[in-house]
N, C-alpha and C positions, 0 to 999 in steps of 0.2 A: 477430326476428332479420332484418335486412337483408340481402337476399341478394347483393348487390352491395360488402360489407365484409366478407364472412365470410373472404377468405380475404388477409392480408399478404404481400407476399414482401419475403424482408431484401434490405436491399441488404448493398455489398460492405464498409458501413463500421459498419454496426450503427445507422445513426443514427435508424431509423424503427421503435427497440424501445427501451422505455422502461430509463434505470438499473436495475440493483436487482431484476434483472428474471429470472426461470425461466420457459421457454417450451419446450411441447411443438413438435416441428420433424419436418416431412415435407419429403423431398429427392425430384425431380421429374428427372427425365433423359428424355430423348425420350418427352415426354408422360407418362410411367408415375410414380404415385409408388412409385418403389422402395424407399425407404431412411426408418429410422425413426432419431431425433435429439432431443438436447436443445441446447434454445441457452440459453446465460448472459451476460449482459450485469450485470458488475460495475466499479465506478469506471473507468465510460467503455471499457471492454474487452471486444469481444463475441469470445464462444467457441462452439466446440461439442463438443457430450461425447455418443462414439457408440461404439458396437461395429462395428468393419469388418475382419476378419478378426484383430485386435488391439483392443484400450480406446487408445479418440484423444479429447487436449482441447486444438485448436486452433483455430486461427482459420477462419473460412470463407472468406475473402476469395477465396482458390485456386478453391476451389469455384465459389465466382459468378463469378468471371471467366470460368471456362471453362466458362461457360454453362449450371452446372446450376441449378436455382430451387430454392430453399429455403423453404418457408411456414413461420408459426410462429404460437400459438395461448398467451398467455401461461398460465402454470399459477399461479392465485393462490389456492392455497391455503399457497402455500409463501411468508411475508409475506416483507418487506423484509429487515428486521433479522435474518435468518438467509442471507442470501445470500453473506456473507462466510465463515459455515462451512461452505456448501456447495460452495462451492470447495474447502474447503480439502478436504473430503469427498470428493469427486471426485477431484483430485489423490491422494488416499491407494487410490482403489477403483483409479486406472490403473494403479499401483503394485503393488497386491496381489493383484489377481483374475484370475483365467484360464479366464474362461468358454474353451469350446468351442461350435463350433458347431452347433445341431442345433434341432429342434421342438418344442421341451420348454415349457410354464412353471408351473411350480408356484407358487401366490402365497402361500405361506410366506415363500417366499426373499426375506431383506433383505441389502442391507452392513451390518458393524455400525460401531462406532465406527473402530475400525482400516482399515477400508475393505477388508475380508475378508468372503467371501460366505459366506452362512448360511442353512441349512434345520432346521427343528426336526427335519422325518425325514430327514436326512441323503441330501434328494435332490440332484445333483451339480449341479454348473454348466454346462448345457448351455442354451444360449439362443440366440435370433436376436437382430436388432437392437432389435426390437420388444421383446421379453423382455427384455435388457439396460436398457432406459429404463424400462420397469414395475418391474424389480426398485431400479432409485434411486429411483424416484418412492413406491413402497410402503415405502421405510425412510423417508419422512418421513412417512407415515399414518397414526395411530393409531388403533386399531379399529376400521380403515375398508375398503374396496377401492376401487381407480381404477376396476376394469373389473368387474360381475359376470360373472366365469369361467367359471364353469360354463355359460355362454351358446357359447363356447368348448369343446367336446370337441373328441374323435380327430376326427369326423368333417369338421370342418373342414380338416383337413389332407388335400390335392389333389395336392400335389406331393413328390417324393423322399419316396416310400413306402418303397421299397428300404432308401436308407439308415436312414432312422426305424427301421425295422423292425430293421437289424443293431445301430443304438445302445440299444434296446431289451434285445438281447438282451445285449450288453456292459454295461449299467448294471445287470442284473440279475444278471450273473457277478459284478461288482464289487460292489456295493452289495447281497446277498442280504438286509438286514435289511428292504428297501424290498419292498413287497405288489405284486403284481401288479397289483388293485385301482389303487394309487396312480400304478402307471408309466403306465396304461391311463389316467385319471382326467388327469397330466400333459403331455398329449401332445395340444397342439392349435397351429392357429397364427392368430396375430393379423396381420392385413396392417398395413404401417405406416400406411396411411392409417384404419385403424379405430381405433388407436392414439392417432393426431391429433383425428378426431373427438371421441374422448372429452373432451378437455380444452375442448370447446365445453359439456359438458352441466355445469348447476349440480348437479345430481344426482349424487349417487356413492352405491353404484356404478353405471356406467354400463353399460345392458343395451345387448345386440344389435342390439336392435331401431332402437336410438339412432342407433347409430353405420349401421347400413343405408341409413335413409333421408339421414341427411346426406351421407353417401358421395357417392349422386347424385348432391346437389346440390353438390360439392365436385368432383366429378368432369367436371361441364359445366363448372365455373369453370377448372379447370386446362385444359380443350381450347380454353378461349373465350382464355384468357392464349400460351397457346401456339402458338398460330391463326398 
């Protein structure tokens, strides 16, 4: 791997990401990458489909103009010739789903056909932005994982313990059928840039380990771009 192409930034017109195209996307704001994204580029149309306090499938243009950087890492295991239903996919989960926000990700959880979120144990839809793009990326997976999770526990969660802790106990009011085991087991957080990384490794699932050391190296690139 080259480490002087590892990393793309879109511009403002999509023109430097190929048709047909599904790409994992890390958003970049005063150095940090903050924010985790998918980008679509279908018949000449680039989009983005994220979780930011609501399900957004818009253009980025806004975005890049007012100066934030967006990279993007295409995801090709989701080929061509499905890129038109995964629009249409998309459009049906902004429609239907109502994640909440919080530290959760259970990698059960797929959209199904209707674009309605599903857990076999009826764990709720609490996700980050990060969790939101694994959970579309994991309904196109078959018996597979993007990230191995379990790499992933509680204890990677550093931040808003507080609330974790009160959503914990309200998922457990509401959802009593769900094991303590499983709340404890679901409850970790993925940074968006580990997120991005993954979509570098041919390897699925993608360990910890992976996504660590590229970080770094992902990390000098975005100071060196923003210099």
């Amino acid at each position: 791997m080259n480490n002087d192409q590892l990393l793309i930034a879109l511009n403002s017109e999509g023109i430097n990401l190929s048709d047909n195209t599904i790409a994992a996307a890390v958003v970049v704001e005063a150095g940090e990458p903050s924010h985790a994204a998918l980008i679509i580029k279908h018949n000449g149309e680039t989009r983005i489909f994220h979780f930011f306090g609501s399900i957004l499938l818009e253009s980025p243009k806004n975005a890049i103009e007012e100066g934030q950087l967006i990279f993007v890492k295409e995801l090709n295991f989701i080929p061509s010739f499905l890129i038109s239903s995964f629009v249409a996919h998309c459009e049906l989960i902004q429609k239907e789903a109502k994640p909440q926000y919080g530290f959760f990700y259970n990698p059960k959880s797929f959209y199904d056909a209707d674009g309605k979120f599903q857990n076999p144990g009826s764990f709720p839809e609490y996700l980050t932005c990060v969790g939101f793009c694994l959970t579309v990326i994991q309904s196109y997976l078959v018996n597979e994982d993007f990230l191995y999770y379990a790499d992933w526990d509680h204890t990677s969660l550093d931040v808003h313990l507080e609330r974790t802790a009160y959503q914990m106990l309200e998922i457990a009011r509401n959802y009593p059928q769900i094991s303590q085991e499983e709340l404890k087991s679901s409850v970790r957080r993925i940074l968006p840039l580990e997120y991005f990384c993954g979509a570098y490794s041919s390897i699925r699932p993608v360990r910890k380990s992976f996504t660590d050391s590229l970080s770094e190296k992902l990390k000098t690139e975005i100071s060196q771009k923003v210099a």
